[in-house]
C-alpha angles and dihedrals in degrees: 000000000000083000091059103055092048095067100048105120111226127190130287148293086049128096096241119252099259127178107219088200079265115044130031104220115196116214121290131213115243107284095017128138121201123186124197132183110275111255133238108282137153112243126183084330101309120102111224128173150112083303085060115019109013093177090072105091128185117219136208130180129201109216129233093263089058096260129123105260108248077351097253145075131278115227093165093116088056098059095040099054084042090054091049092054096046101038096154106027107132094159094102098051092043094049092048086051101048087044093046089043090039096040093053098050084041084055088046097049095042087044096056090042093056085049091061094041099054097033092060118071093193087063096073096107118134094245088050092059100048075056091053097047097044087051098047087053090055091057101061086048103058090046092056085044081062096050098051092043087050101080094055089047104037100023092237115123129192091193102084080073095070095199086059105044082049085046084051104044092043091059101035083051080050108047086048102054093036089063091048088053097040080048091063099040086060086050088050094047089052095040088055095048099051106035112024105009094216092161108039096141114037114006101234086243079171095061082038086053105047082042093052105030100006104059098039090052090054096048099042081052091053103046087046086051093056098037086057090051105039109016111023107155129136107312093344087276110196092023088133091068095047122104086239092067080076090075090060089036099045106061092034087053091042087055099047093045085054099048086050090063090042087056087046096053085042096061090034090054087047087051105050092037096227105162114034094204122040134183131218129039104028087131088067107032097042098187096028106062118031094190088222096311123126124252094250090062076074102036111034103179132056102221086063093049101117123208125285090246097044091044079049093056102040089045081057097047096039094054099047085052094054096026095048101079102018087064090053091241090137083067095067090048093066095026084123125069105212085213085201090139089230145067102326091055093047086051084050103058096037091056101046095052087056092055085042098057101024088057089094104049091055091054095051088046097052107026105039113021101035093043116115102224089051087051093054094036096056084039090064096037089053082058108049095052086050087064098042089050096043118009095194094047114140122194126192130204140177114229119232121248093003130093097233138084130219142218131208122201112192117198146149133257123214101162149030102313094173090047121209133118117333091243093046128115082250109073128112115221112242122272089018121155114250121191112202123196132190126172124200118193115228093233100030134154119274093221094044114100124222121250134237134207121186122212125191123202 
């Protein structure tokens, strides 16, 4: 309403009333200045304005000739006394740096690992695809972290074009909450697999897909809804300290309260032992969660088999470690800005930005490269790019732990390598990779003859 009236022309010879998405300026008189408390702005990451420091005033002039003067309005008295009462504040430009380094390696890391994870085919497991789209929702969260880091670090800023400062603020509302939410549907897969096995059939990638993409959708369309209705100034400035904010808060903070007891009747599962054999992510939490596997596949001698109380507690251990941040529990520990105005805010929001930006790398590290399957899956790429490049290769290895070396002949197959009539169950296809190992022992026995094991990609 206020903006409306502000931009009804009247006659000359009066400078016009104008709204400047800040200040509502009546009309002036040819050669009048008026001055008006600054307005509450974010600049370079510190809110000033007539709530915090009513002496800083913003000016505009009408000209002789009944025009604004530059046609704008000078804040210039609002920078200079904030820069007076901050003269040595460097958070902002350090929290803008450590979000803008951490967010791109976090990019390059997430980037590489959906890659992986869409170029293999043998990567298509349930378990696999909760990783991709909570990866994929981290992505678009770490790009819209840049963007809205890039006005303290460059000086350009997007937010003088109101429709795109809303468009800004809504995705980057719903990217975030969408990886809170994709982080507990991962808490909620595991959870599943290791207490109370409920799927233990077809993951209900419908209900994962209305929990991670649905109900963020349907709360960042409620609380724009509200803001345009209730609050709806330049950029929704101040939206942070309205009630609404609680549509986007309370279901993050629910999610992450629940995933934390998810993390707590995990460990306390790993502790007590209570299922010898578990499925699911046996790839991430190496001695937690066996997949199905048994415990030797681990520990293959027995001379190295600890005993039941220390595996407990390293399960336990190893678990919280890797469990800890995937899970976004970090998040609850810094859900509360101190507002002190000194150190412990400046601790605050360092810290935060390095859990912000750094979320995705985690991600990649843990649940990508030091996954079990992606290892496999780029082993067996790398060889077979090894045969296609040089047929007669051969590649030797020392195998870890034991006293024998092996050798790996590489070759091509154009023919029947089984043997056996050309209609049996036998026959190679034509062209087909073939893998032959032989292994020789270092002090073997002259007469022994080596053995050979055949592997067909």
């Amino acid at each position: 309403m206020t903006e409306r009236l502000c931009n009804e022309t009247i006659t000359d010879p009066f400078c016009a009333a104008v709204w400047d998405s800040f200040i509502c300026w009546p009309p002036l008189s040819p050669g009048e200045v008026m001055s008006k408390p600054c307005p509450q702005m974010n600049t370079k990451g510190i809110v000033i304005g007539d709530a915090t420091h009513p002496g800083m005033f913003a000016v505009r002039s009408c000209a002789e000739n009944g025009s604004w003067v530059e046609n704008r309005t000078n804040f210039s008295l609002c920078i200079t006394n904030m820069a007076t009462l901050y003269p040595s504040s460097w958070t902002p430009t350090i929290v803008a740096s450590i979000v803008v380094i951490g967010s791109i390696v976090s990019i390059i890391t997430l980037s590489v690992t959906l890659f992986i994870f869409c170029y293999f085919n043998c990567l298509k497991c349930s378990r696999l695809k909760v990783h991709r789209n909570l990866s994929i929702a981290l992505l678009l969260h770490l790009l819209l972290l840049i963007v809205t880091s890039s006005p303290v670090l460059l000086n350009v800023s997007y937010k003088h074009t109101e429709w795109l400062c809303k468009s800004v603020l809504i995705l980057q509302m719903y990217s975030g909450m969408a990886s809170i939410n994709w982080m507990f549907v991962e808490g909620l897969l595991l959870h599943s697999r290791v207490t109370v096995h409920i799927f233990k059939q077809d993951a209900p990638f419908k209900l994962y897909y209305c929990i991670g993409w649905g109900i963020p959708a349907l709360c960042i369309g409620s609380w724009c809804s509200l803001m345009y209705l209730y609050h709806n100034t330049p950029c929704w400035s101040g939206y942070g300290d309205l009630p609404y904010i609680w549509v986007i808060t309370g279901p993050m903070l629910a999610a992450l309260l629940v995933n934390s007891v998810f993390l707590v009747d995990i460990i306390r599962v790993l502790v007590t032992k209570r299922h010898a054999n578990f499925g699911g992510e046996a790839n991430q939490v190496r001695c937690a969660l066996y997949d199905g596997l048994p415990q030797q596949k681990y520990c293959p001698w027995p001379h190295a088999q600890p005993s039941v109380n220390a595996c407990g507690r390293k399960k336990a251990i190893k678990a919280t470690a890797l469990l800890f941040p995937l899970l976004g529990i970090p998040h609850l520990l810094f859900c509360i800005n101190p507002k002190d105005n000194g150190k412990l805010e400046e601790a605050y929001m360092i810290v935060n930005a390095f859990i912000k930006s750094s979320q995705g790398l985690f991600v990649s590290v843990l649940y990508c490269f030091m996954n079990n399957d992606v290892q496999t899956a780029l082993r067996k790429a790398y060889m077979r790019a090894i045969i296609r490049r040089n047929p007669n290769h051969r590649y030797t290895c020392r195998t870890r732990g034991m006293s024998q070396t092996s050798g790996t002949y590489l070759s091509h197959s154009d023919g029947n390598i089984l043997g056996g009539d050309s209609a049996g169950r036998h026959k190679i296809a034509t062209s087909r990779t073939v893998l032959r190992l032989q292994d020789h022992p270092v002090r073997s026995d002259p007469k022994s003859r080596p053995e050979f094991m055949t592997v067909i990609f």
